[in-house]
FIKOLPA-985749 format. One record per residue (C-alpha): residue in one letter; x, y negated, z negated. Coordinates in steps of 0.05 Angstrom, whole numbers, padded with zeros to 5 digits, always signed. Layout:
% FIKOLPA-985749
AXYZ;...
//
This chain:
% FIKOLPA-985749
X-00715+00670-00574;X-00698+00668-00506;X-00627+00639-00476;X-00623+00561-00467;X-00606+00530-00396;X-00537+00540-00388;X-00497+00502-00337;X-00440+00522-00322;X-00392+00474-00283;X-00331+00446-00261;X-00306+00392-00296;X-00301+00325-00256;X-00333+00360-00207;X-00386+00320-00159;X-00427+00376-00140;X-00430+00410-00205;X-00456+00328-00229;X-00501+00328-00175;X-00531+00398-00184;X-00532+00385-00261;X-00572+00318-00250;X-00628+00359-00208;X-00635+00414-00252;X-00647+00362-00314;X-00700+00338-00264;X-00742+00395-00255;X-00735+00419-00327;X-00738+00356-00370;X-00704+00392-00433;X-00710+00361-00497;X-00643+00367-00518;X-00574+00363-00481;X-00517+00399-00508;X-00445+00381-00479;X-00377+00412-00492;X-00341+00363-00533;X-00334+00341-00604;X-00389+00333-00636;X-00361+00270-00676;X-00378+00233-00613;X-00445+00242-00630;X-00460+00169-00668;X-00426+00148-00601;X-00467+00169-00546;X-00509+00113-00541;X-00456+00062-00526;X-00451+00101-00449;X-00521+00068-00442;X-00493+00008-00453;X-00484-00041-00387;X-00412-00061-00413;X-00394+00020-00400;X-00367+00039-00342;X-00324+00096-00328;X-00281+00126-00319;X-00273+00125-00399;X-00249+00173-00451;X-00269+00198-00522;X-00207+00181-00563;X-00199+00225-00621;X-00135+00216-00664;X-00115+00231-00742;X-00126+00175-00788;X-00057+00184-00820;X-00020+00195-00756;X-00058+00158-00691;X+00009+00188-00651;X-00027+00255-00666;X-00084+00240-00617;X-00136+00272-00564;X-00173+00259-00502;X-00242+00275-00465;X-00245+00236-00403;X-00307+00225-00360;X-00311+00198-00283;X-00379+00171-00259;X-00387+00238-00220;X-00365+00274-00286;X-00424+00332-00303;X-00426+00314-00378;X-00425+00237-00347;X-00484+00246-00312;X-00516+00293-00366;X-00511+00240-00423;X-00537+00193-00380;X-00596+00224-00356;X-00609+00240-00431;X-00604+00168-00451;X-00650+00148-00398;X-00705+00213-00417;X-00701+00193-00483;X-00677+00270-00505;X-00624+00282-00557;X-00546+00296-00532;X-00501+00328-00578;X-00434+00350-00569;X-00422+00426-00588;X-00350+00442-00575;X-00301+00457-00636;X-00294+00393-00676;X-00228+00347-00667;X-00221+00350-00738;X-00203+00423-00732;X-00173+00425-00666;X-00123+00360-00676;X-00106+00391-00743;X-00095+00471-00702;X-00042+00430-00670;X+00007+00435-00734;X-00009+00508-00741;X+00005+00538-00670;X+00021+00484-00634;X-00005+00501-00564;X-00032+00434-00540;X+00002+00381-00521;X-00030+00311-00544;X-00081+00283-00487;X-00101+00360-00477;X-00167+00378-00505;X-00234+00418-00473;X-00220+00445-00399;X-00151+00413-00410;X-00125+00462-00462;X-00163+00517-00429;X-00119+00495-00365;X-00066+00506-00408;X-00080+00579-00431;X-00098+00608-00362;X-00036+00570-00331;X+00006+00610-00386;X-00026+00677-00362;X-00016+00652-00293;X-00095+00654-00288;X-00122+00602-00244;X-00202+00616-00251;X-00220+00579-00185;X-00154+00608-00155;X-00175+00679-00157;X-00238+00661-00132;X-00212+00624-00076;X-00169+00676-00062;X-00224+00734-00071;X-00258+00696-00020;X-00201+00692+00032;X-00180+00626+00015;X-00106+00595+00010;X-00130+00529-00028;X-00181+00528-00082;X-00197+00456-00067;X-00221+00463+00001;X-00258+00535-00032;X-00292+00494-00083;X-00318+00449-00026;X-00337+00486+00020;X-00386+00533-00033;X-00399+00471-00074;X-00390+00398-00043;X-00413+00414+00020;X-00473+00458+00009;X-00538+00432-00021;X-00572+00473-00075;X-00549+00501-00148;X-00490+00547-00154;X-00498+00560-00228;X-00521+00627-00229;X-00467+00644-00175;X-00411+00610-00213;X-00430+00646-00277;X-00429+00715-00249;X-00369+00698-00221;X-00340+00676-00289;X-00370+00736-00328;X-00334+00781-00276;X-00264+00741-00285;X-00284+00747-00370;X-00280+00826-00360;X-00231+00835-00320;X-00186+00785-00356;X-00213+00766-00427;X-00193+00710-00463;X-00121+00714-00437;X-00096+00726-00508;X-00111+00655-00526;X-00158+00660-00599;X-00169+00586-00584;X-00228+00594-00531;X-00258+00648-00581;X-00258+00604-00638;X-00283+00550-00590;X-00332+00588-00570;X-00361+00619-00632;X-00380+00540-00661;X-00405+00528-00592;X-00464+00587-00601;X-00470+00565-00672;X-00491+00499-00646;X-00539+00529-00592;X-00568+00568-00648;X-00582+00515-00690;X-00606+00466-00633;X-00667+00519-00608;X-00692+00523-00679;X-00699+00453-00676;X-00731+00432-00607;X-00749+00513-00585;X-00725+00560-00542;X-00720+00562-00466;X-00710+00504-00422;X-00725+00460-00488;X-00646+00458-00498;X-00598+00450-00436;X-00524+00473-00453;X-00474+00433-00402;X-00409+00472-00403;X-00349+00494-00373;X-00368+00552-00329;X-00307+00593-00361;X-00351+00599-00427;X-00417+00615-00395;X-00418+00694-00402;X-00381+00679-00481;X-00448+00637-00496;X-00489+00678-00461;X-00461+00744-00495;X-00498+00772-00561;X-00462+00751-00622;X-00482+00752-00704;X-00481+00683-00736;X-00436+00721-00789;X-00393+00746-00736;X-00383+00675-00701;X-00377+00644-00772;X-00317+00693-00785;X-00284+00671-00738;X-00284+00597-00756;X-00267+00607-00832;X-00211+00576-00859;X-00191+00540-00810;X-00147+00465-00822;X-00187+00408-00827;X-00157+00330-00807;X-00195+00263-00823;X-00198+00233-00746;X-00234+00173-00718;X-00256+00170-00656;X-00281+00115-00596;X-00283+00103-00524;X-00228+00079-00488;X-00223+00052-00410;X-00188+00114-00371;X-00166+00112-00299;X-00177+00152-00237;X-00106+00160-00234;X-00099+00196-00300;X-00155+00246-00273;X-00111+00265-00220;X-00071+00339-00242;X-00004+00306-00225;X-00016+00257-00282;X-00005+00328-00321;X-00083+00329-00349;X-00097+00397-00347;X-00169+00390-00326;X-00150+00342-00269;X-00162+00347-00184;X-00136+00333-00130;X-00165+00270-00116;X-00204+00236-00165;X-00219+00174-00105;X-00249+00219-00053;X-00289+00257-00106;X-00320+00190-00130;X-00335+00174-00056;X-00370+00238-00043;X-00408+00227-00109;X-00432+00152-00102;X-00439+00152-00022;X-00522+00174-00007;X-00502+00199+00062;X-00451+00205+00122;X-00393+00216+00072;X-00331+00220+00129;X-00360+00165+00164;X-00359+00118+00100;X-00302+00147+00085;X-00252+00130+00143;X-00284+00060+00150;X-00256+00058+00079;X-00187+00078+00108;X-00196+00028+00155;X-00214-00035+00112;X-00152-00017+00077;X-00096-00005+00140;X-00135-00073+00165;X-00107-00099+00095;X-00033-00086+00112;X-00037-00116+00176;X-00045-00052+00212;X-00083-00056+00271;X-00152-00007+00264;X-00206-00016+00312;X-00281+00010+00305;X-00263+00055+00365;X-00205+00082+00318;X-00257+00101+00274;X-00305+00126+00315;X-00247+00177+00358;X-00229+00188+00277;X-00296+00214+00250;X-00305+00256+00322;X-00245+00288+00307;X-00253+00312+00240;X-00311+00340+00254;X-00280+00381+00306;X-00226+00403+00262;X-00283+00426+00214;X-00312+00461+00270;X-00249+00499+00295;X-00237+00516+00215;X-00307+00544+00202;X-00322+00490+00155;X-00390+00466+00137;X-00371+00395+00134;X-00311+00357+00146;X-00272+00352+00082;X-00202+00319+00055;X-00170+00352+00094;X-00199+00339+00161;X-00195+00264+00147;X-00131+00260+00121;X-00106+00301+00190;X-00161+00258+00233;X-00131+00186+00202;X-00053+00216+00211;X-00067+00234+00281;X-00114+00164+00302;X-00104+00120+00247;X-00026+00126+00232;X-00002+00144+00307;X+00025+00206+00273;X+00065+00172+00214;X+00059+00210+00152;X+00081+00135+00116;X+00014+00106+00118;X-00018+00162+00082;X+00032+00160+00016;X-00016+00081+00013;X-00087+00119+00026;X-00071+00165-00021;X-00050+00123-00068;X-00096+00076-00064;X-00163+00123-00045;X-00152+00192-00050;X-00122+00181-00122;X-00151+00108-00141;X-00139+00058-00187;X-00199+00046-00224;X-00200+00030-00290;X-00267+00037-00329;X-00290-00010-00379;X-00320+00002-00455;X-00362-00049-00490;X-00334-00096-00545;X-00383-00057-00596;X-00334+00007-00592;X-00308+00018-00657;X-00233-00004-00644;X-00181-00010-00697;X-00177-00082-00725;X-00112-00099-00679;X-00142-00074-00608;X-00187-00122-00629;X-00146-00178-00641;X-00110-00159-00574;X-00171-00157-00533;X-00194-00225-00558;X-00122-00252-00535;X-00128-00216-00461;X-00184-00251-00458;X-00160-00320-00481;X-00096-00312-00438;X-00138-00281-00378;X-00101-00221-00372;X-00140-00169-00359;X-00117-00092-00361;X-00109-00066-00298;X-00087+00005-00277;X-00060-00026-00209;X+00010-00050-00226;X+00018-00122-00207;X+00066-00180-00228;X+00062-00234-00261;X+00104-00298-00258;X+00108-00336-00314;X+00133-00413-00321;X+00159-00414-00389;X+00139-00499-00398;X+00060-00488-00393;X+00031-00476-00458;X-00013-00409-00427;X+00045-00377-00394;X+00097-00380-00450;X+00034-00353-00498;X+00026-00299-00444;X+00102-00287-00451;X+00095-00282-00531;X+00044-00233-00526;X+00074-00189-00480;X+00144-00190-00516;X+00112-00173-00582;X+00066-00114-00555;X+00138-00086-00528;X+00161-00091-00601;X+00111-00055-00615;X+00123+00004-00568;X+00061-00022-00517;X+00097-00024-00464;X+00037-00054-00421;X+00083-00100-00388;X+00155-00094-00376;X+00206-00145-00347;X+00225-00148-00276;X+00268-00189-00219;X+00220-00249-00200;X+00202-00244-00134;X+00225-00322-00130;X+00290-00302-00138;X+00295-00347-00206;X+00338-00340-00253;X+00319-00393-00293;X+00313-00394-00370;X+00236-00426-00360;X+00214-00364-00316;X+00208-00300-00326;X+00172-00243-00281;X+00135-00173-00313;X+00106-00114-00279;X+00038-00105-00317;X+00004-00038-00316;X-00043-00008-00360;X-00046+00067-00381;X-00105+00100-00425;X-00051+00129-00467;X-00029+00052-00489;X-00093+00066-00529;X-00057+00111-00580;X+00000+00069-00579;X-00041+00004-00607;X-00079+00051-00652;X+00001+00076-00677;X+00021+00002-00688;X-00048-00016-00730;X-00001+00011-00787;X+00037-00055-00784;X-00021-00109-00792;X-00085-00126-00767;X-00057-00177-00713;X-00011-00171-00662;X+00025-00234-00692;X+00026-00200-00769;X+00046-00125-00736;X+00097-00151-00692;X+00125-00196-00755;X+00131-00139-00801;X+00156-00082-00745;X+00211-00131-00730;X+00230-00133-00813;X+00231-00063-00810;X+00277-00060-00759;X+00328-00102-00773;X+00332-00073-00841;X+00333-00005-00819;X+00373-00022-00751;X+00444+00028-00745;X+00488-00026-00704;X+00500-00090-00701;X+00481-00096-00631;X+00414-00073-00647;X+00404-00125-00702;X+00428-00192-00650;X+00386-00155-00598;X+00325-00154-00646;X+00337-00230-00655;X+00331-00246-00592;X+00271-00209-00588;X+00244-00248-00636;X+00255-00313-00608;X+00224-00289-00542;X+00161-00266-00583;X+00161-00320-00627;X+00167-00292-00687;X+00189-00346-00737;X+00175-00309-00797;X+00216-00259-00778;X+00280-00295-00764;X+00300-00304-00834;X+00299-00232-00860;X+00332-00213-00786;X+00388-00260-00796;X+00402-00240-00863;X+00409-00173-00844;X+00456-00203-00781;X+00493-00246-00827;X+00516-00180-00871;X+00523-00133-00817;X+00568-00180-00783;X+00613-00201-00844;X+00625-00123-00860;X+00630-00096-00784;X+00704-00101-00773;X+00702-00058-00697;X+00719-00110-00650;X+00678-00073-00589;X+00608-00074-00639;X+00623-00145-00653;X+00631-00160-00579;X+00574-00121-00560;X+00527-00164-00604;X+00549-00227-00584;X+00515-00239-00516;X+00453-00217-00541;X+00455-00273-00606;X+00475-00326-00547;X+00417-00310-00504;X+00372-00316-00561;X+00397-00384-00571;X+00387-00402-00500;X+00316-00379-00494;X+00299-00406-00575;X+00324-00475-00548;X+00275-00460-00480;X+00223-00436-00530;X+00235-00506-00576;X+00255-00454-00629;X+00305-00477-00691;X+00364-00437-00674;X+00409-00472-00720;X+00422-00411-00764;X+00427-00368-00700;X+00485-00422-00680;X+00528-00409-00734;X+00537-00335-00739;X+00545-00327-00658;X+00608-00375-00672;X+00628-00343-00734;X+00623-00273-00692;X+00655-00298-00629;X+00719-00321-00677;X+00720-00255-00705;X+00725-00227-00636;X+00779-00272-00606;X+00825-00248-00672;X+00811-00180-00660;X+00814-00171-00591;X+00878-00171-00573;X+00906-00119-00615;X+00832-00079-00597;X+00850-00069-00527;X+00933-00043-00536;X+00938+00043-00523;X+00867+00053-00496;X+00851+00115-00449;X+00816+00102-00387;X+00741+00098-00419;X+00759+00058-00476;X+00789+00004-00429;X+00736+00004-00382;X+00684+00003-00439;X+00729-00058-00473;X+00728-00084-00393;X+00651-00092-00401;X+00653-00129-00474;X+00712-00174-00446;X+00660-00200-00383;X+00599-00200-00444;X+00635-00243-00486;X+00668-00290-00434;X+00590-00299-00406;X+00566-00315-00477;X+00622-00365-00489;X+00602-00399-00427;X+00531-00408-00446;X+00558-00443-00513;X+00564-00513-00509;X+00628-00511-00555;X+00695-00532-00523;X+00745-00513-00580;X+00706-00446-00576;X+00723-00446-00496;X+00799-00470-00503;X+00810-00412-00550;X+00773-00358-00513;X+00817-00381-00455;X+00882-00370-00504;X+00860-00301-00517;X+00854-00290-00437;X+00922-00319-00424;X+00953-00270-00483;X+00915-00209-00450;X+00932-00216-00386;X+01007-00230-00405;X+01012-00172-00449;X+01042-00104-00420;X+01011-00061-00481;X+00949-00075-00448;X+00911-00033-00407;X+00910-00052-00329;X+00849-00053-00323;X+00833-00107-00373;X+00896-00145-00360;X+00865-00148-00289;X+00802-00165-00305;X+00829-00230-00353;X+00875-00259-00296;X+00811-00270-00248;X+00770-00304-00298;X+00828-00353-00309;X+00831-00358-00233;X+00767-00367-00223;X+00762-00420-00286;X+00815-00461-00253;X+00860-00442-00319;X+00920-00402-00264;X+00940-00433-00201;X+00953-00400-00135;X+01025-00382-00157;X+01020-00364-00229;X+00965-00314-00199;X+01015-00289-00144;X+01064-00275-00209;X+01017-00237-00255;X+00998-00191-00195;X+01067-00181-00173;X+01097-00162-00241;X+01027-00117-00241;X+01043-00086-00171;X+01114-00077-00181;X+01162-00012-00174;X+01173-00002-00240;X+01097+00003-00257;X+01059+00067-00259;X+01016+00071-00198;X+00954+00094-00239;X+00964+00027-00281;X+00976-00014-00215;X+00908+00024-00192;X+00871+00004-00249;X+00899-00075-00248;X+00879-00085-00182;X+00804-00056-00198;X+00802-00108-00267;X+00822-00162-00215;X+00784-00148-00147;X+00740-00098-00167;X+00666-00098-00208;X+00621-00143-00155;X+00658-00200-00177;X+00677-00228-00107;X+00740-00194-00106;X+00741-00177-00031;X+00726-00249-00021;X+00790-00264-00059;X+00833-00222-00021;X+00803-00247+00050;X+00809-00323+00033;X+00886-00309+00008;X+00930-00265+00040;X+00983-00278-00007;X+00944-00235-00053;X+00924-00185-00007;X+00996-00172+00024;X+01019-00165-00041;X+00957-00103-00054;X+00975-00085+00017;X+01055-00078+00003;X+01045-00041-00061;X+01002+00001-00025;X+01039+00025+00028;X+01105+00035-00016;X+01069+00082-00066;X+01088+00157-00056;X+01040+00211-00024;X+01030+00245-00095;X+01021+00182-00125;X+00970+00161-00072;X+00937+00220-00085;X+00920+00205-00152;X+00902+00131-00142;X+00855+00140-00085;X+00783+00154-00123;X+00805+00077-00162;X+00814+00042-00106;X+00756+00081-00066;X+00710+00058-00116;X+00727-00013-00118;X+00731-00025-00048;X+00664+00013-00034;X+00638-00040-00081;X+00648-00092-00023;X+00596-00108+00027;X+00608-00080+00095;X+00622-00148+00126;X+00677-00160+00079;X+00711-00095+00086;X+00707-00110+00155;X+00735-00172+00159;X+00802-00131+00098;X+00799-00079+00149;X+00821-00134+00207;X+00877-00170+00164;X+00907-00107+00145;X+00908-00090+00218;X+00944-00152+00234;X+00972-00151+00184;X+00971-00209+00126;X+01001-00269+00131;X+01036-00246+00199;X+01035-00294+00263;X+00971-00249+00295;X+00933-00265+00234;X+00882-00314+00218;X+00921-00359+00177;X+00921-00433+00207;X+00974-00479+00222;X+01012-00501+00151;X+01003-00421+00127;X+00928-00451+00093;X+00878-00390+00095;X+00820-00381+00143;X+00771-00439+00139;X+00815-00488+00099;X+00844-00552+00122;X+00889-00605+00095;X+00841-00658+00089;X+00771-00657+00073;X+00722-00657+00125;X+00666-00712+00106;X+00617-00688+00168;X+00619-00619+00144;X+00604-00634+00075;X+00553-00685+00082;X+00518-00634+00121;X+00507-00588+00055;X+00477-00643+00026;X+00398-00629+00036;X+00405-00558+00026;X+00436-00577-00050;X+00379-00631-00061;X+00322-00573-00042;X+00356-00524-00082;X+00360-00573-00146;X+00304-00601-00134;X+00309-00669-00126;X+00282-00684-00053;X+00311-00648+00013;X+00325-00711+00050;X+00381-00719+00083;X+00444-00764+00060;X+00509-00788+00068;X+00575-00778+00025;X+00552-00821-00034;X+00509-00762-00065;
//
């Protein structure tokens, strides 16, 4: 029998597609056989379908373990793309002939030399990368050539006619000189591959009757000589996996070779363009450039483009170039477009020479039952999967938002991290709102497939990954924090095996920093359940049982700490006092207040802490002016260690809590900081000055500024700005009514209840 059509090409390559496309045309072979696994056979004829459009991916993963998982990815100017679709339209058979994904996921537990996502050209990638063997880089560089991009485009892209026989000469020439690189994967790849060919051309003939679409690395393997018993050697005994596979949406972006796909270019976006465009690619091109600059409110004229398109071609010229390529553009746009600024081009890149397009796969796909379940809520929720990241604002009283917010809370539960929580752009910080950065990847994919374990809904998976959780969490923290996560995802059936679990990790957890650790997270869940309309009732209970435990224990908790203990014990003293706060309990308040009085009294202590305890009773009104003025000179005194002095003033001024504010507005407090300073020795300095760096850097520059000018002055002195009757800066005796009624709008507009403009009575 004589040798099928073999074409060999370059994967997501747009003139292999197009030169694969004509020589189906003047052939018209019966059968089409494409490098991939062959259990994508039954699912060829969905790509005929008008709901496909890529870029998509096979998805190939164990049935036992989705995590262990596989992809072949295909762009509209993808040669196996455009091979299975000119097969679907001719009506001839396509069959996939590389090395089944049963065998090649289940290789991966035997020599484990792919890395999940890698499969085909990808894991080939792999082995010639670990030989430092770069096919189209030694033929780039054979040729002269310092970039096997602009090679491949100048003998390819930008040259009509077929370059298979070329390419596979080429190949066969790399083959002998460098083999298989000591990878036995391409040989055992290989071997099923002519198998297949064998079989197919006693079925439809020989000759043209059967086109092979390939990898040009494996052209001179299949066309080489073999035995059947020879290439069936080399496949026996090899592991064996039950996998399922379907076609998934896949993005431009994850084509790119900085996404880490081994198989991937440069630029997926300007591949596509030169693929889809029927003529004048750099001229289409750069008027793409310019629709987008025109987007960002750059100013492009058609004369931009014009002096644009002129100049790449010139550059071509003056590079001995056949056509302008990426390159050309890119330096024609910097130079015309951008005035030279390299920042405009990180957004065309971005945004065209990568791309964010994110192909599409019809709902017949075989799909695990929950992608199912989450498509139909996408689409019920209108959220549609997007490979652009965008965000998303949600107002927490509208019935479609706070279902948006449950679904996207219990997908993170679920390790889909599809959306994840952000700063609203608003500025809001209300409980009602809440702002996500939504972006989809391919790989979220495996991830849904990985979570199908837990039910066949996202409701019933989420339910019974929480459970699981909470029973199996290690700290209590983790256990309060998975409450709240259920109250934000809503899942009531949950609750009752979480807080169980709470309820008996809490009664036997006697360390005072785990207890105070959980607590802010059990109070937030109470806030958002009572935003939510959730029964927190049970939730109420243990957060004041737990914040008890913690006033007890704290005292004694924070006596001979080191440094890091104290600061860490810093952090659960601010937790707890914000959690108290949000309780609407005022016993619970009065003794949390008693426990900050007894810390910030108490020399065993650290300063640090201490510190930190005397400003929230200054700023809760619970110290005046002069018991404040006590506590920090006692604090800042002789007889006490400068390091613990150091530390003090950080707990009190230091953190971003206002502190610098605090020492502007009273420079009783700041001469007393300022005396201490200047009386402690050079050694001691020394040794304090890295403390008190880092919590004065911590102060906005206007507000060191304004320290920096007291200090100067001197505080409290007759230069300073102290007014008449020693009151700090800004302060009278008696309350201005002018000033203050003056506020007045500005409050209304920012509670929301009218911005007109009013008098005193407010």
């Amino acid at each position: 029998m004589t040798g099928p059509l073999l074409l060999g090409v370059r994967h997501h390559g747009p003139g292999s597609a197009r030169a694969v496309r004509r020589a189906l045309d003047e052939t018209g072979p019966a059968a089409v056989l494409i490098e991939g696994p062959p259990e994508a056979d039954a699912l060829v004829p969905l790509a005929g379908e008008p709901d496909m459009r890529p870029p998509v991916a096979l998805l190939a993963h164990v049935v036992d373990e989705p995590g262990k998982s596989a992809f072949w990815p295909f762009a509209e100017f993808s040669p196996e793309w455009v091979a299975i679709r000119w097969a679907l339209e001719h009506k001839a058979q396509v069959r996939f002939i590389d090395l089944p994904a049963a065998h090649s996921l289940a290789l991966r537990d035997t020599d484990g030399d792919e890395e999940v996502g890698e499969t085909g050209e990808a894991a080939e990638q792999k082995e010639a990368d670990s030989v430092r063997i770069d096919p189209l880089g030694v033929l780039a560089e054979t040729a002269g050539y310092d970039d096997a991009e602009r090679w491949w485009e100048d003998v390819v892209e930008h040259r009509e006619g077929d370059a298979f026989a070329a390419l596979g000469e080429a190949m066969g020439a790399l083959r002998d000189s460098y083999g298989d690189g000591g990878h036995s994967r391409d040989l055992v790849r290989e071997a099923y591959m002519r198998l297949q060919i064998r079989s197919a051309q006693r079925e439809f003939g020989s000759g043209d009757e059967v086109a092979v679409v390939c990898g040009a690395w494996h052209v001179p393997a299949l066309r080489r000589r073999t035995t059947v018993a020879a290439d069936r050697a080399l496949l026996k005994g090899l592991p064996k996996a039950k996998v399922d596979m379907t076609w998934v949406p896949w993005t431009h972006r994850r084509l790119a070779r900085a996404s880490g796909y081994g198989a991937g270019i440069e630029s997926p976006g300007w591949y596509g363009h030169l693929f889809s465009v029927p003529d004048r690619p750099v001229e289409r091109w750069l008027t793409k450039v310019a629709g987008l600059l025109r987007a960002e409110d750059r100013i492009v004229s058609s004369a931009h483009v014009i002096e644009a398109v002129r100049l790449a071609e010139t550059l071509a010229v003056m590079r001995g170039r056949p056509l302008a390529g990426l390159t050309e553009t890119i330096d024609a746009v910097r130079a015309v477009l951008c005035e030279g600024s390299d920042v405009p081009l990180a957004l065309i890149h971005d945004r065209l020479v990568v791309g964010d397009d994110l192909g599409e796969v019809p709902q017949s796909a075989p799909a695990v039952p929950l992608q199912r379940d989450l498509t139909k809520q996408q689409r019920s929720l209108r959220l549609k999967p997007a490979a652009l990241e965008k965000e998303l604002d949600l107002d927490l009283r509208g019935d479609t938002d706070a279902a948006r917010s449950r679904l996207l809370h219990r997908l993170r539960l679920l390790g889909i991290a599809w959306g994840e929580p952000a700063r609203s752009a608003r500025g809001s910080t209300g409980t009602f709102r809440e702002s996500w950065r939504l972006r989809w990847e391919p790989e979220l994919s495996v991830r849904v497939a990985e979570a199908g374990v837990w039910g066949t809904t996202v409701l019933a998976a989420a339910t019974a990954k929480a459970e699981s959780d909470a029973i199996g969490a290690s700290a209590l923290a983790d256990v309060t924090a998975l409450a709240e996560h259920c109250l934000l995802a809503g899942l009531a059936d949950a609750l009752p095996t979480v807080m169980q679990v709470l309820a008996d990790r809490a009664a036997l957890d006697a360390d005072v920093g785990h207890l105070a650790q959980a607590l802010p997270a059990l109070v937030r869940a109470l806030r958002y359940g009572d935003v939510r309309g959730t029964d927190t009732a049970a939730l109420a209970g243990v957060a004041a049982g737990l914040a008890e435990r913690v006033f007890v224990g704290l005292p004694p908790a924070c006596a001979g700490l080191d440094a890091d203990a104290a600061a860490a014990l810093r952090g659960h003293v601010d937790g707890v006092h914000g959690a108290v706060a949000l309780l609407e309990d005022a016993g619970l308040r009065d003794r949390w207040r008693a426990v900050l009085r007894t810390l910030a009294g108490r020399d065993s202590v650290a300063g640090v802490i201490r510190g930190r305890c005397a400003r929230i009773l200054l700023d809760e009104g619970e110290l005046t002016d002069d018991d404040t003025a006590r506590l920090m000179g006692l604090a800042l005194s002789p007889g006490t260690p400068p390091g613990e002095a150091a530390a003090w003033i950080e707990g009190f001024v230091g953190g971003g809590s206002g502190g610098g504010l605090l020492l502007v507005h009273d420079e009783r407090l700041l001469a007393l900081v300022d005396g201490w300073l200047t009386g402690v020795s050079a050694d001691a300095f020394t040794d304090v000055l890295p403390l008190l760096r880092r919590t004065f850097s911590a102060y906005e520059s206007g507000v060191r500024r304004s320290l920096g000018e007291l200090v100067r002055r001197g505080p409290g002195s007759p230069g300073s700005a102290s007014t008449v009757g020693g009151l700090p800066p800004g302060f009278a005796a008696d309350l201005d009514p002018a000033r203050a009624d003056a506020v007045l709008p500005v409050v209304r507009l920012l509670l929301g209840v009218g911005a007109s403009a009013g008098g005193g009575d407010g």
